[in-house]
PyMOL Python script that loads the backbone (N, CA, C, O; Angstrom):
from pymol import cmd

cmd.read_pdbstr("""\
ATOM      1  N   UNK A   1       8.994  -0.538 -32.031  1.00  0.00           N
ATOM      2  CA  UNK A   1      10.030  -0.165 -31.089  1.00  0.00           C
ATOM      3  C   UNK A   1      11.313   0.071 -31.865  1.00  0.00           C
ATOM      4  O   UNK A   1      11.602  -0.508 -32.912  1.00  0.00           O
ATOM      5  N   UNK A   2      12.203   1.166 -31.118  1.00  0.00           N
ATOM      6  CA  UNK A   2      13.215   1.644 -32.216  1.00  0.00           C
ATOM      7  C   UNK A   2      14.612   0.892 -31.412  1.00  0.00           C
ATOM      8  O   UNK A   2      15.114   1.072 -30.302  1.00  0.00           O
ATOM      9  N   UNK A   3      14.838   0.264 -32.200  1.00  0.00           N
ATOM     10  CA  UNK A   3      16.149  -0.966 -31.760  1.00  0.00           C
ATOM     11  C   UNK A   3      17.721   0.048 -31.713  1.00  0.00           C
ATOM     12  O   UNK A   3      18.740  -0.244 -31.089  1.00  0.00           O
ATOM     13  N   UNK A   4      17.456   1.446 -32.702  1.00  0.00           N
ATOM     14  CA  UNK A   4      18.917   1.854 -32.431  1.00  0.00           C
ATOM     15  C   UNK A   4      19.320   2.964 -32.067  1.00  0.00           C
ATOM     16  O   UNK A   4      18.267   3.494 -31.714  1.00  0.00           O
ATOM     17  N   UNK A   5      20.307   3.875 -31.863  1.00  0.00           N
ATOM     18  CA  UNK A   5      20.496   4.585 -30.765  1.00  0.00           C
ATOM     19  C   UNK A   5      20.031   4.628 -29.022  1.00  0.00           C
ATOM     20  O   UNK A   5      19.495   5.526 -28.372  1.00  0.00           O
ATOM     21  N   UNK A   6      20.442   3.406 -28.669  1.00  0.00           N
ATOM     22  CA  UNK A   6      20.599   3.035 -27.332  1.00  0.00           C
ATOM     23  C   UNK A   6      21.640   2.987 -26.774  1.00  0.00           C
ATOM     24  O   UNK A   6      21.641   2.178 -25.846  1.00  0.00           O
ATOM     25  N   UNK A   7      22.777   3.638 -26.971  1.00  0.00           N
ATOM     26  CA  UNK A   7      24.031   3.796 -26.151  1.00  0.00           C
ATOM     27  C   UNK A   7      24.823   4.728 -26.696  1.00  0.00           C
ATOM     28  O   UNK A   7      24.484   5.440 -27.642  1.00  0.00           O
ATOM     29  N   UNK A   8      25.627   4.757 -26.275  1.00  0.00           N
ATOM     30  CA  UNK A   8      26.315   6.376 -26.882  1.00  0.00           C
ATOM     31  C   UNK A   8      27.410   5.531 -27.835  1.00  0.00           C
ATOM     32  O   UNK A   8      28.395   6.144 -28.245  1.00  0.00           O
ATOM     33  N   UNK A   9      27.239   4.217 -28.158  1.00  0.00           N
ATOM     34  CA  UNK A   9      28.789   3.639 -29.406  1.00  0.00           C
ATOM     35  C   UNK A   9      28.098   4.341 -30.529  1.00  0.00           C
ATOM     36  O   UNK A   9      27.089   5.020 -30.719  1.00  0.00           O
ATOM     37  N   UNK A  10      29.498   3.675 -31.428  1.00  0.00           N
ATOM     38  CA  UNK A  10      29.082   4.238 -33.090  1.00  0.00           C
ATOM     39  C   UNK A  10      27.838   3.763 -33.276  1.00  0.00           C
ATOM     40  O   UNK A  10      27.427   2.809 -32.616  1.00  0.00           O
ATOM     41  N   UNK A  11      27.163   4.323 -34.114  1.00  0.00           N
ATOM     42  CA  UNK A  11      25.961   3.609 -34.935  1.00  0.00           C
ATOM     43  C   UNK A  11      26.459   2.032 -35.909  1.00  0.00           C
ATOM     44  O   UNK A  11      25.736   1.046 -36.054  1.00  0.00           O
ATOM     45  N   UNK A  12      27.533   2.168 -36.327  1.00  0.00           N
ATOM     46  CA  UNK A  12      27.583   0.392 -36.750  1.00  0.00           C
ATOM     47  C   UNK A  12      28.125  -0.241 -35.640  1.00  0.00           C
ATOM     48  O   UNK A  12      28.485  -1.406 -35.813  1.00  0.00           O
ATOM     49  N   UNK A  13      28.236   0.141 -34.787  1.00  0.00           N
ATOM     50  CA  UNK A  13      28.349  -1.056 -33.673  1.00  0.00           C
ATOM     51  C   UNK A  13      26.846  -1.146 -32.734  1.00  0.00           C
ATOM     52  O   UNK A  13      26.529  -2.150 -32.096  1.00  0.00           O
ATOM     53  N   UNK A  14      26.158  -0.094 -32.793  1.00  0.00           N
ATOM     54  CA  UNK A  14      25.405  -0.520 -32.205  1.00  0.00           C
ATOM     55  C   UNK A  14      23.852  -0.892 -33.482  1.00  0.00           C
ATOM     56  O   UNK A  14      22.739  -1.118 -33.006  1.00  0.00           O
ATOM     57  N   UNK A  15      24.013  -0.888 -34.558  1.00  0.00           N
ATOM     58  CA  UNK A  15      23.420  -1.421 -35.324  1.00  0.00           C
ATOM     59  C   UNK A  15      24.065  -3.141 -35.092  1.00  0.00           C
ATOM     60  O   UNK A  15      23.359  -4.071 -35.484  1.00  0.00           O
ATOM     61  N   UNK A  16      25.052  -3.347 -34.618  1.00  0.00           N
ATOM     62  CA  UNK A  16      25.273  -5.095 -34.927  1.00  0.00           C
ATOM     63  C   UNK A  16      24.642  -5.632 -33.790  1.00  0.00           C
ATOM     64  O   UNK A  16      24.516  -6.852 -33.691  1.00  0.00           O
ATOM     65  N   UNK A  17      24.029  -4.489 -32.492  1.00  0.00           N
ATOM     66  CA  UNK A  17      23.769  -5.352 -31.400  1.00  0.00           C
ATOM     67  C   UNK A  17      21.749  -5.320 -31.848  1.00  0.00           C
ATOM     68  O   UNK A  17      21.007  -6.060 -31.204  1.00  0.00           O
ATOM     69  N   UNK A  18      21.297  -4.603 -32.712  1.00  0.00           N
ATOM     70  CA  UNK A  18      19.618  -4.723 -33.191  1.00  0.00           C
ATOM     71  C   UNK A  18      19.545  -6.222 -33.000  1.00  0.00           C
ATOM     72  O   UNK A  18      19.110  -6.591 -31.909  1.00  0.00           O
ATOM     73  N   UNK A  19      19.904  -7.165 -33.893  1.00  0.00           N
ATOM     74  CA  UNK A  19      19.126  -8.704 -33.264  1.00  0.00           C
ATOM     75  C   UNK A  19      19.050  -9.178 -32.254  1.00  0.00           C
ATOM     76  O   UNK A  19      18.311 -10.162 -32.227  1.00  0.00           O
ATOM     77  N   UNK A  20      19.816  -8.729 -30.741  1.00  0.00           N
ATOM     78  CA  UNK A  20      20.133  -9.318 -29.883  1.00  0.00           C
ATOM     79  C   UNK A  20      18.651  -8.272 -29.070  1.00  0.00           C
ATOM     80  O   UNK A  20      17.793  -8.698 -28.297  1.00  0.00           O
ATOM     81  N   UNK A  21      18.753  -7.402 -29.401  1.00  0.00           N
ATOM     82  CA  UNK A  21      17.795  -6.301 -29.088  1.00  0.00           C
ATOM     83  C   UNK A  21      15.919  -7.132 -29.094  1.00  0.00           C
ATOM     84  O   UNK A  21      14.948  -7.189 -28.340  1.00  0.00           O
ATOM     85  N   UNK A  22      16.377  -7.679 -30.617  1.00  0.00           N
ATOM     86  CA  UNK A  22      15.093  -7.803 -31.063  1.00  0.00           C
ATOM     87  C   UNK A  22      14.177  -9.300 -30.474  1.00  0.00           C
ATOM     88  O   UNK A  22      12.986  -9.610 -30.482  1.00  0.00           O
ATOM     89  N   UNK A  23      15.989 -10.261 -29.784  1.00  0.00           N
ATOM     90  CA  UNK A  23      15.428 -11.331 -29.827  1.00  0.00           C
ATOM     91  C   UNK A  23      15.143 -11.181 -28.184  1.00  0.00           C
ATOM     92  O   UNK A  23      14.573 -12.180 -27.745  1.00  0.00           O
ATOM     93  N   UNK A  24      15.381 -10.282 -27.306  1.00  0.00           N
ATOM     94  CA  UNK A  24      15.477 -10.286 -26.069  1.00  0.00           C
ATOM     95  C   UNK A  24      14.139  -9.474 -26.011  1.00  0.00           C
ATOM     96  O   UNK A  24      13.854  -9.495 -24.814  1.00  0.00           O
ATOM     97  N   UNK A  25      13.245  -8.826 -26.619  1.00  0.00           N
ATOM     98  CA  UNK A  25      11.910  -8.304 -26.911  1.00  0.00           C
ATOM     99  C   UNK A  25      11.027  -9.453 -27.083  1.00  0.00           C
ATOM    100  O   UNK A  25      10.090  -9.624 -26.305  1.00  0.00           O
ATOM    101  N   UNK A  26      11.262 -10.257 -28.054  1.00  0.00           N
ATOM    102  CA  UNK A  26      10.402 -11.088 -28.389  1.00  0.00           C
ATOM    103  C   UNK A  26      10.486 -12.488 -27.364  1.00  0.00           C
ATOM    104  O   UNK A  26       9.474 -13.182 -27.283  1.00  0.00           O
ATOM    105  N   UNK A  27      11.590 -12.833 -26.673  1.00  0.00           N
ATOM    106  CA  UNK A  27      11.543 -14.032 -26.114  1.00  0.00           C
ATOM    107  C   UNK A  27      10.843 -13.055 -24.650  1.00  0.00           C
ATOM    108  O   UNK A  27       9.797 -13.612 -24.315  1.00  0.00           O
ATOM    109  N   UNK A  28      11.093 -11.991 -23.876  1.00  0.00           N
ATOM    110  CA  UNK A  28      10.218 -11.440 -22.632  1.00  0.00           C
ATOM    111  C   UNK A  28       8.592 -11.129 -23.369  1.00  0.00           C
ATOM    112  O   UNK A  28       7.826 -11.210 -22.409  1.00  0.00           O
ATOM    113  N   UNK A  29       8.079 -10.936 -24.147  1.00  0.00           N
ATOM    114  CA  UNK A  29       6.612 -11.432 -24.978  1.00  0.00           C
ATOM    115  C   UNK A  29       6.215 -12.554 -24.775  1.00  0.00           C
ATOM    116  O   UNK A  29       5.046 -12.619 -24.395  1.00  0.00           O
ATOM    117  N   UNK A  30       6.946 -13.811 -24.926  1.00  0.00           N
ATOM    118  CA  UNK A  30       6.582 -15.591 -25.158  1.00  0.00           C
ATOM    119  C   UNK A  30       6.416 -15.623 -24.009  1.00  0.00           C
ATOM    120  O   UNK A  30       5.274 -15.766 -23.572  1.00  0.00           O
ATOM    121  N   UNK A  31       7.496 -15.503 -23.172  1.00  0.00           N
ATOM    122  CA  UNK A  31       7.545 -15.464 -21.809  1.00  0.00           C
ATOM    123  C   UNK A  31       6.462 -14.375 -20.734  1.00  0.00           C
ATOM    124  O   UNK A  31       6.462 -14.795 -19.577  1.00  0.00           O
ATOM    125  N   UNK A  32       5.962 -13.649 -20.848  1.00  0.00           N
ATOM    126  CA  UNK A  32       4.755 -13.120 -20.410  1.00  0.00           C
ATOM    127  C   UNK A  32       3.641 -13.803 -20.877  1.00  0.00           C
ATOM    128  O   UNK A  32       2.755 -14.040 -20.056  1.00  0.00           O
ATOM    129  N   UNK A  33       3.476 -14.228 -22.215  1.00  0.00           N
ATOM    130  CA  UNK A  33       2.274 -14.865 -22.484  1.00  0.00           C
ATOM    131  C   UNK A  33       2.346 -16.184 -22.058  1.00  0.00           C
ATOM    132  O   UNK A  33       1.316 -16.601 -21.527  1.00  0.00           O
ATOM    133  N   UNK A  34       3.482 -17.124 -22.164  1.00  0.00           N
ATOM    134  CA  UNK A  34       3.731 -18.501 -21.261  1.00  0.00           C
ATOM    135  C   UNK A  34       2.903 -18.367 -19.976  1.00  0.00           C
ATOM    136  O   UNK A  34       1.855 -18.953 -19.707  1.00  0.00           O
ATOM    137  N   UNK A  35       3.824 -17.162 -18.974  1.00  0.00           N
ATOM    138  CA  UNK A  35       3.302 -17.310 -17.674  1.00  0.00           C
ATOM    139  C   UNK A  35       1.447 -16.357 -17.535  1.00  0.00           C
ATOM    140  O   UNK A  35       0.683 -16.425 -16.572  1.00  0.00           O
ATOM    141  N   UNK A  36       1.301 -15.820 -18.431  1.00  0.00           N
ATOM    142  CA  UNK A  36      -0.234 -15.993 -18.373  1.00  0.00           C
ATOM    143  C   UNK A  36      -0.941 -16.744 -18.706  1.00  0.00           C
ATOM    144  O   UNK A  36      -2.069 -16.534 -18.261  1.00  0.00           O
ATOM    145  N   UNK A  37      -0.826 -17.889 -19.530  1.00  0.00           N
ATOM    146  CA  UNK A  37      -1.845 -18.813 -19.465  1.00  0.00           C
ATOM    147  C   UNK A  37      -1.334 -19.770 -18.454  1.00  0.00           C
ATOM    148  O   UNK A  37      -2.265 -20.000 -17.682  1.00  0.00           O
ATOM    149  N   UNK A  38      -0.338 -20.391 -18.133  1.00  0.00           N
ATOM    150  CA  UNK A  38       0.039 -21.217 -16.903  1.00  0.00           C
ATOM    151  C   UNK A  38      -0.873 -20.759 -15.713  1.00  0.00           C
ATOM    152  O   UNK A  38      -1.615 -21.561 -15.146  1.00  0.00           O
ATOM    153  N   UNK A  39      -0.767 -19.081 -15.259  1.00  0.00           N
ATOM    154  CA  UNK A  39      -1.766 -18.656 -14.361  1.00  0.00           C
ATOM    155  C   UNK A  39      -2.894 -19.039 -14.352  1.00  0.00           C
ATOM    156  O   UNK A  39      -3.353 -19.741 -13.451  1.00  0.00           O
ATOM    157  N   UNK A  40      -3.624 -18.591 -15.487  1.00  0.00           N
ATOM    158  CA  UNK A  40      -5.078 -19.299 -15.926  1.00  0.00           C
ATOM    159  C   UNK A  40      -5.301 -20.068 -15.803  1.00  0.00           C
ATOM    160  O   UNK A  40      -6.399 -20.164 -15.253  1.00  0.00           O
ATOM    161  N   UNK A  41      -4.513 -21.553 -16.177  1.00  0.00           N
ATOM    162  CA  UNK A  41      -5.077 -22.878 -15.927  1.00  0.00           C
ATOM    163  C   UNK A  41      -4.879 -23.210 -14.439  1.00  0.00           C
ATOM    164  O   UNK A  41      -5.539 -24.033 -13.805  1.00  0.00           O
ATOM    165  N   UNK A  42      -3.781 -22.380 -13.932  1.00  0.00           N
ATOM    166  CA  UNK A  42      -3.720 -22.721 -12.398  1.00  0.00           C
ATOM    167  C   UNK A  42      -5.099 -22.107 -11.657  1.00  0.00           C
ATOM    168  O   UNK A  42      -5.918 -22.828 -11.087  1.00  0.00           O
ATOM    169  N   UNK A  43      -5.171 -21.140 -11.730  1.00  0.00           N
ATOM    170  CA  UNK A  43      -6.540 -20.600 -11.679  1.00  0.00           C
ATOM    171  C   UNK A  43      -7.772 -21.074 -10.885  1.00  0.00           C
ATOM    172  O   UNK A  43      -8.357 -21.035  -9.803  1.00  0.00           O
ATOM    173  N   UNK A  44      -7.774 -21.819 -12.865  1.00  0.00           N
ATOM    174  CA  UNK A  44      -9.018 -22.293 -12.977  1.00  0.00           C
ATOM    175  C   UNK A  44      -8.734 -24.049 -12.263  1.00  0.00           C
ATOM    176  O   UNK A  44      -9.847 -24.571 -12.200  1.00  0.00           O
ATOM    177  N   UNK A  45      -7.876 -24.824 -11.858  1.00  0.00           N
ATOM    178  CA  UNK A  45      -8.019 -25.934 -11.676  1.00  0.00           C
ATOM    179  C   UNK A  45      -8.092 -25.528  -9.889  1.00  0.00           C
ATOM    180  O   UNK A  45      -8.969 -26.116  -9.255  1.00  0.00           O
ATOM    181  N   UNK A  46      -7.146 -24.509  -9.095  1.00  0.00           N
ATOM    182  CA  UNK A  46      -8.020 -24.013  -7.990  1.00  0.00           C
ATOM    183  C   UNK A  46      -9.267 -23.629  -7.975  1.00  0.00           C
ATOM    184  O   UNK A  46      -9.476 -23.791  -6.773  1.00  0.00           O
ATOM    185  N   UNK A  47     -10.016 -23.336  -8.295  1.00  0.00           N
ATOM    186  CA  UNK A  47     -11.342 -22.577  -8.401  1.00  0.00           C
ATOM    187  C   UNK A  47     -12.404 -24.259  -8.135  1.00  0.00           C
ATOM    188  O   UNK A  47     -13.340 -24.564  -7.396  1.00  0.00           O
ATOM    189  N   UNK A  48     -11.509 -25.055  -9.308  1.00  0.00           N
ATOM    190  CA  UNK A  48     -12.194 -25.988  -9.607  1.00  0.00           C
ATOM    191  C   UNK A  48     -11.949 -27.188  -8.302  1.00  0.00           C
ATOM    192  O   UNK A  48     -12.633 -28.208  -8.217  1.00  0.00           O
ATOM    193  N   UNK A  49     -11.117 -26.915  -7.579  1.00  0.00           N
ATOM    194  CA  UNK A  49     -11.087 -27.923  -6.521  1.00  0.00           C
ATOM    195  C   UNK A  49     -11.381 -27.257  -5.170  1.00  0.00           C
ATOM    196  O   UNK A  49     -11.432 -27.845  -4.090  1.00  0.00           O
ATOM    197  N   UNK A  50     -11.539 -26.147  -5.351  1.00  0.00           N
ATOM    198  CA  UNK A  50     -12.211 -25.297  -4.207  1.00  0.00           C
ATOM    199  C   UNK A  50     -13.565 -25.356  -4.261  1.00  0.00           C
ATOM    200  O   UNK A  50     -14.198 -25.443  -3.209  1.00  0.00           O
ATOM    201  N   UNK A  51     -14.206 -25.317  -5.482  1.00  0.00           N
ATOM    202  CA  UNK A  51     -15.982 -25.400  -5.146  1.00  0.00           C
ATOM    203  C   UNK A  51     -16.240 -27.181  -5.835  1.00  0.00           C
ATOM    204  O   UNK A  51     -17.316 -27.499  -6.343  1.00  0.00           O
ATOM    205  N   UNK A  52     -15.254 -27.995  -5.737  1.00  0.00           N
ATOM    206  CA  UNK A  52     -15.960 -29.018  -6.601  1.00  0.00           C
ATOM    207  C   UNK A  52     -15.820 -30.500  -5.939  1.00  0.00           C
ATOM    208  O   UNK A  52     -16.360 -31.585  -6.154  1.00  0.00           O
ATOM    209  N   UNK A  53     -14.740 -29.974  -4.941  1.00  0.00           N
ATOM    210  CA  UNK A  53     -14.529 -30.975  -3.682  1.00  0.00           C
ATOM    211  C   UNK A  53     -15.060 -30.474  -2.162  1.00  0.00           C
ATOM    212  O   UNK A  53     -14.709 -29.470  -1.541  1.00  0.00           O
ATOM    213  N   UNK A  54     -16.065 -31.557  -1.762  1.00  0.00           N
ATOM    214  CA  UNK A  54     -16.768 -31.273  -0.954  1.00  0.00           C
ATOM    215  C   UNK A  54     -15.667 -31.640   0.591  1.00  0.00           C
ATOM    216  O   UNK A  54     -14.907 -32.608   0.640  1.00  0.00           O
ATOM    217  N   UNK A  55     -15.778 -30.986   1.312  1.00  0.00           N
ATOM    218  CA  UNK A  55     -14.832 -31.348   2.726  1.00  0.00           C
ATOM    219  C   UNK A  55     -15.415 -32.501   3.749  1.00  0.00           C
ATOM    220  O   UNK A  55     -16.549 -32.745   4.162  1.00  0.00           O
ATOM    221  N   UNK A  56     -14.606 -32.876   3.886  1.00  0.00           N
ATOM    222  CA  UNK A  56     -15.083 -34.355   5.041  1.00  0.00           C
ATOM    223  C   UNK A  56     -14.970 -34.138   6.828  1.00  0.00           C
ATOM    224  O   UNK A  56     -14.118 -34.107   7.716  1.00  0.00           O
ATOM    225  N   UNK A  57     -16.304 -34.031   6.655  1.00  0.00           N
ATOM    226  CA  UNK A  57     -16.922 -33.990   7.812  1.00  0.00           C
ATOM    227  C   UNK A  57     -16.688 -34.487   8.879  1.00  0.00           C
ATOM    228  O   UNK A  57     -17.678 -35.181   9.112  1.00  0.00           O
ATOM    229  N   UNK A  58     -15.730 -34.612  10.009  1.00  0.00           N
ATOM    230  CA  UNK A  58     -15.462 -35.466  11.075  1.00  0.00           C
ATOM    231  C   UNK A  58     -15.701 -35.040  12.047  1.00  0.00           C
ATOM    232  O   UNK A  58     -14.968 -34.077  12.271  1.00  0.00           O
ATOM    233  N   UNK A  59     -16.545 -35.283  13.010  1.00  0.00           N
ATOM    234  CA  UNK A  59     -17.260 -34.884  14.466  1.00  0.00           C
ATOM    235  C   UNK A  59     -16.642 -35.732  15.321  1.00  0.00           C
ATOM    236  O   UNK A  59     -17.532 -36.543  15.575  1.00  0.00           O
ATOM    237  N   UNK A  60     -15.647 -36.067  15.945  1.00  0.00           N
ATOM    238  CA  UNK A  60     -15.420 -36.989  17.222  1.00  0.00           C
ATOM    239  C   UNK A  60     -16.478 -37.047  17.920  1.00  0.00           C
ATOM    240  O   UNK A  60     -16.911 -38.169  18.182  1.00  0.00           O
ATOM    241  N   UNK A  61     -17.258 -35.746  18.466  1.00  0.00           N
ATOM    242  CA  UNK A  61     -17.304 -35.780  19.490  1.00  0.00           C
ATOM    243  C   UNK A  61     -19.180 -36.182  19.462  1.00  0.00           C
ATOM    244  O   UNK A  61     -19.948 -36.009  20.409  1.00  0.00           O
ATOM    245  N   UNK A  62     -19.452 -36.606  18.418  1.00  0.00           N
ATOM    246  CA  UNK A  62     -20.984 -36.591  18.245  1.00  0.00           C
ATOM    247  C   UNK A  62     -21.023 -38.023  19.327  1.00  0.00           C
ATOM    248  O   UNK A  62     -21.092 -37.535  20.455  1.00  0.00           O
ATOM    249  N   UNK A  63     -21.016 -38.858  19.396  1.00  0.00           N
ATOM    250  CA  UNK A  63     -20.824 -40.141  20.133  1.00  0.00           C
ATOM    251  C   UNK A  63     -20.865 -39.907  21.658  1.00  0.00           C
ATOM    252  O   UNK A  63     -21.448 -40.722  22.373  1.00  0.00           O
ATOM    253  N   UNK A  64     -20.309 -38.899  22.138  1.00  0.00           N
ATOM    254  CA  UNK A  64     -19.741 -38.757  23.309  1.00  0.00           C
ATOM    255  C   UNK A  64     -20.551 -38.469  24.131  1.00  0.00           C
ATOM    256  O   UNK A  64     -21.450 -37.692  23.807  1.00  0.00           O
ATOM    257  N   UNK A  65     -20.471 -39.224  26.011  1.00  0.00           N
ATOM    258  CA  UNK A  65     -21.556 -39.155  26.452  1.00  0.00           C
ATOM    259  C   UNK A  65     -20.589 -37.492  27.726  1.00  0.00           C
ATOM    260  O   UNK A  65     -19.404 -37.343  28.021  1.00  0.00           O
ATOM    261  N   UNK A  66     -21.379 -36.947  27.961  1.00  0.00           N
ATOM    262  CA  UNK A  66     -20.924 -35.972  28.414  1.00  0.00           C
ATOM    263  C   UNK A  66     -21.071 -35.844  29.999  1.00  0.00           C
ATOM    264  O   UNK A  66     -20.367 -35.378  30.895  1.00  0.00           O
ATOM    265  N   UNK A  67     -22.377 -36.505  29.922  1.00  0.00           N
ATOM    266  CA  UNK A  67     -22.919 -36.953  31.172  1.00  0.00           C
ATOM    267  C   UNK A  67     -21.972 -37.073  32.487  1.00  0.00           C
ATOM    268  O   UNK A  67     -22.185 -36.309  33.428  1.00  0.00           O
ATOM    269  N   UNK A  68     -21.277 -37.710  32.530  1.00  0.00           N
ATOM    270  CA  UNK A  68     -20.466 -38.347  33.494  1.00  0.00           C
ATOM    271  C   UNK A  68     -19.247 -37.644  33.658  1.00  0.00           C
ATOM    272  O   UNK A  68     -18.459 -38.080  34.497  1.00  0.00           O
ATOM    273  N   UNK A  69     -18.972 -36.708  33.054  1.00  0.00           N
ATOM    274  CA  UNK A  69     -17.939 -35.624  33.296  1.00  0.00           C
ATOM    275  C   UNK A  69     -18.705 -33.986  34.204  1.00  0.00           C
ATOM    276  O   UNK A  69     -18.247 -32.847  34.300  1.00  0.00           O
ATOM    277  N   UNK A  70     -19.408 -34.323  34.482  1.00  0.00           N
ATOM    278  CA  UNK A  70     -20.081 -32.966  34.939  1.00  0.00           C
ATOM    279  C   UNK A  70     -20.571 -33.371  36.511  1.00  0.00           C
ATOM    280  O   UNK A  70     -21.162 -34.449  36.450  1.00  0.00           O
ATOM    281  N   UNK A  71     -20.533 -33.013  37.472  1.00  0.00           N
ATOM    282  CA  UNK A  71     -21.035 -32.893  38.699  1.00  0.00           C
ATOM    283  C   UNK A  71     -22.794 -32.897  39.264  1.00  0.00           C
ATOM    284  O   UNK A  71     -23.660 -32.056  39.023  1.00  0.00           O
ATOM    285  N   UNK A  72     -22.857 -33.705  39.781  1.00  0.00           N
ATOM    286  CA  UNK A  72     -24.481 -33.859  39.444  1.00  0.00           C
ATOM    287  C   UNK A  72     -24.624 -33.005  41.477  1.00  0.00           C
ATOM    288  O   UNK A  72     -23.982 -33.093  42.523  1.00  0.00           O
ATOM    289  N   UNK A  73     -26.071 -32.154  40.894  1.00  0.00           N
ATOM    290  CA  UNK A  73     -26.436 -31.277  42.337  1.00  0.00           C
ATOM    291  C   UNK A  73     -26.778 -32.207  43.430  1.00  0.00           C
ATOM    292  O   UNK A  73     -26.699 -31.932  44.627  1.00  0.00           O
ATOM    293  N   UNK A  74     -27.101 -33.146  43.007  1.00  0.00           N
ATOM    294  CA  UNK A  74     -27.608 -33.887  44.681  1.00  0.00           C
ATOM    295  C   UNK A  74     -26.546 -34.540  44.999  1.00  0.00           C
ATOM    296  O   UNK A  74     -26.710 -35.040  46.111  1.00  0.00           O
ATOM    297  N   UNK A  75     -25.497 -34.787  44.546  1.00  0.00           N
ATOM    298  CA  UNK A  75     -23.898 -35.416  45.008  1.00  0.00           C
ATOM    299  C   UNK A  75     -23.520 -34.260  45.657  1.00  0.00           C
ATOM    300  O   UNK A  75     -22.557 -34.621  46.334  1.00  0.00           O
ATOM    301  N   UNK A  76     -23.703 -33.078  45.855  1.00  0.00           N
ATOM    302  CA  UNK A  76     -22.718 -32.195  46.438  1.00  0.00           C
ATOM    303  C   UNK A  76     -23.641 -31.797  47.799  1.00  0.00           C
ATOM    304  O   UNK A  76     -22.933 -31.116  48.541  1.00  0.00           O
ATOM    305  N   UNK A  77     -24.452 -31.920  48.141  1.00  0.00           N
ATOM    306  CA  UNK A  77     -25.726 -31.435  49.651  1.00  0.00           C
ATOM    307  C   UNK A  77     -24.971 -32.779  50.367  1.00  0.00           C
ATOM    308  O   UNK A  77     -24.408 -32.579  51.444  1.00  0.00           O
ATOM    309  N   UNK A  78     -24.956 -33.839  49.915  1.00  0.00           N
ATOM    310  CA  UNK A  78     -24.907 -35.470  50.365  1.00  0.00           C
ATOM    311  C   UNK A  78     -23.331 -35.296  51.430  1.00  0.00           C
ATOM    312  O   UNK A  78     -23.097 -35.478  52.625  1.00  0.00           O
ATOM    313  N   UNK A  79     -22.417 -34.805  50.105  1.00  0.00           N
ATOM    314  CA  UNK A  79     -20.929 -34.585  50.495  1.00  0.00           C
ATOM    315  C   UNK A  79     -20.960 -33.763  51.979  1.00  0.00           C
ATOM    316  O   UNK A  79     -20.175 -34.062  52.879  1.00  0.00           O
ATOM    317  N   UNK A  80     -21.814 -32.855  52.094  1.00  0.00           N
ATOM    318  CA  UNK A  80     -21.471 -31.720  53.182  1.00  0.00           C
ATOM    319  C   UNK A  80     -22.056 -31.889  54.524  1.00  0.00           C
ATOM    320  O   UNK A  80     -21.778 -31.236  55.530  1.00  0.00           O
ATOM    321  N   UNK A  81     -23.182 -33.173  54.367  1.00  0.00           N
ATOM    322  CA  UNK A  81     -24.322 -33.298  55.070  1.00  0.00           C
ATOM    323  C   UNK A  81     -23.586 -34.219  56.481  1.00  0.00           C
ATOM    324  O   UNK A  81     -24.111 -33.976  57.567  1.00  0.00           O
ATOM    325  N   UNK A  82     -22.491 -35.174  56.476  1.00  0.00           N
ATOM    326  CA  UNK A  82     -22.016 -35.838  57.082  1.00  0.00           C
ATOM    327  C   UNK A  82     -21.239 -34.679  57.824  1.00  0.00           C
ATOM    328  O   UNK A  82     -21.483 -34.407  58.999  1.00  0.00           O
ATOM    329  N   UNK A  83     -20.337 -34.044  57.111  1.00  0.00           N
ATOM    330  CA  UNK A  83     -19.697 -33.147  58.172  1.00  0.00           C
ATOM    331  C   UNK A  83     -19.755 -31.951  59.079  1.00  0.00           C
ATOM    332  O   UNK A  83     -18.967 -31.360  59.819  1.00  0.00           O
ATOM    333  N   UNK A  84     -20.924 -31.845  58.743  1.00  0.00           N
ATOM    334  CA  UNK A  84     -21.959 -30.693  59.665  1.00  0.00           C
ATOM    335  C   UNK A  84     -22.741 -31.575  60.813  1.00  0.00           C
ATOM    336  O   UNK A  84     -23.398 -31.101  61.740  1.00  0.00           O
ATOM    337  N   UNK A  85     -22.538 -32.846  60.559  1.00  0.00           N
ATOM    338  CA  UNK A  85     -23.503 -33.675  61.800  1.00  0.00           C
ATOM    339  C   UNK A  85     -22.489 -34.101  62.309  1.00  0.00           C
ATOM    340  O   UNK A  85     -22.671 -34.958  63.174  1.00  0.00           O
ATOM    341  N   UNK A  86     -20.882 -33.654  61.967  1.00  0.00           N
ATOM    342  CA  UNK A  86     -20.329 -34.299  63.308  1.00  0.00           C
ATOM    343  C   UNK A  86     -19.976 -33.044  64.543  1.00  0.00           C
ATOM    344  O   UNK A  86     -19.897 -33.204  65.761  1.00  0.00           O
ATOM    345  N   UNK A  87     -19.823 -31.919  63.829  1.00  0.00           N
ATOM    346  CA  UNK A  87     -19.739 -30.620  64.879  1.00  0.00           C
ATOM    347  C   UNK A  87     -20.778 -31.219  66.175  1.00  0.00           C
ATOM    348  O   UNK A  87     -20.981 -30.529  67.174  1.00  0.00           O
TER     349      UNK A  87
END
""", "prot")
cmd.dss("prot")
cmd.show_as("cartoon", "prot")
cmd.util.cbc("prot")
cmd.orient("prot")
C-alpha cells in the first residue's frame, strides 16, 4: 500500500504523516483479526451449548385429572327431566 500522496500538502509534510498512516493500517489488521477469532470461539461455545445441553422437560399437566372439568351426558337429560314434568 502506497502511504504517500494522499492529500494535496507538500510531499515533506505529507511524508511526516507515513507512520501515522502505517500504524493506523496495521492496528485496523490486529483489530479485524482480534474480532475474528473472538467470533469463532463465540461461535463455537454457542454451537456447543446448543447441541450439548439437553432442555428440561416440564409437563405440569401430565398428573392432571381432567375428568371432572368436563360435563358428563347423563347429568344433562337428569337436569331437564324435572322441568318438563312440571308443565
Amino acid at each position: 500500500m502506497s502511504f504517500s500522496d494522499f492529500s494535496s500538502w507538500p510531499r515533506d509534510q505529507e511524508q511526516s504523516l507515513v507512520p501515522f498512516e502505517q500504524h493506523v493500517t496495521e492496528s485496523q489488521s490486529k483489530a479485524w483479526t482480534i474480532s475474528g477469532i473472538v467470533a469463532g470461539v463465540f461461535l463455537v461455545f454457542a454451537l456447543g451449548v446448543y447441541f450439548g445441553v439437553a432442555p428440561k422437560h416440564n409437563n405440569p399437566m401430565k398428573d392432571t385429572d381432567m375428568s371432572n372439568l368436563t360435563k358428563k351426558k347423563s347429568d344433562a337429560p337428569a337436569a331437564e327431566a324435572p322441568a318438563a314434568e312440571k308443565k
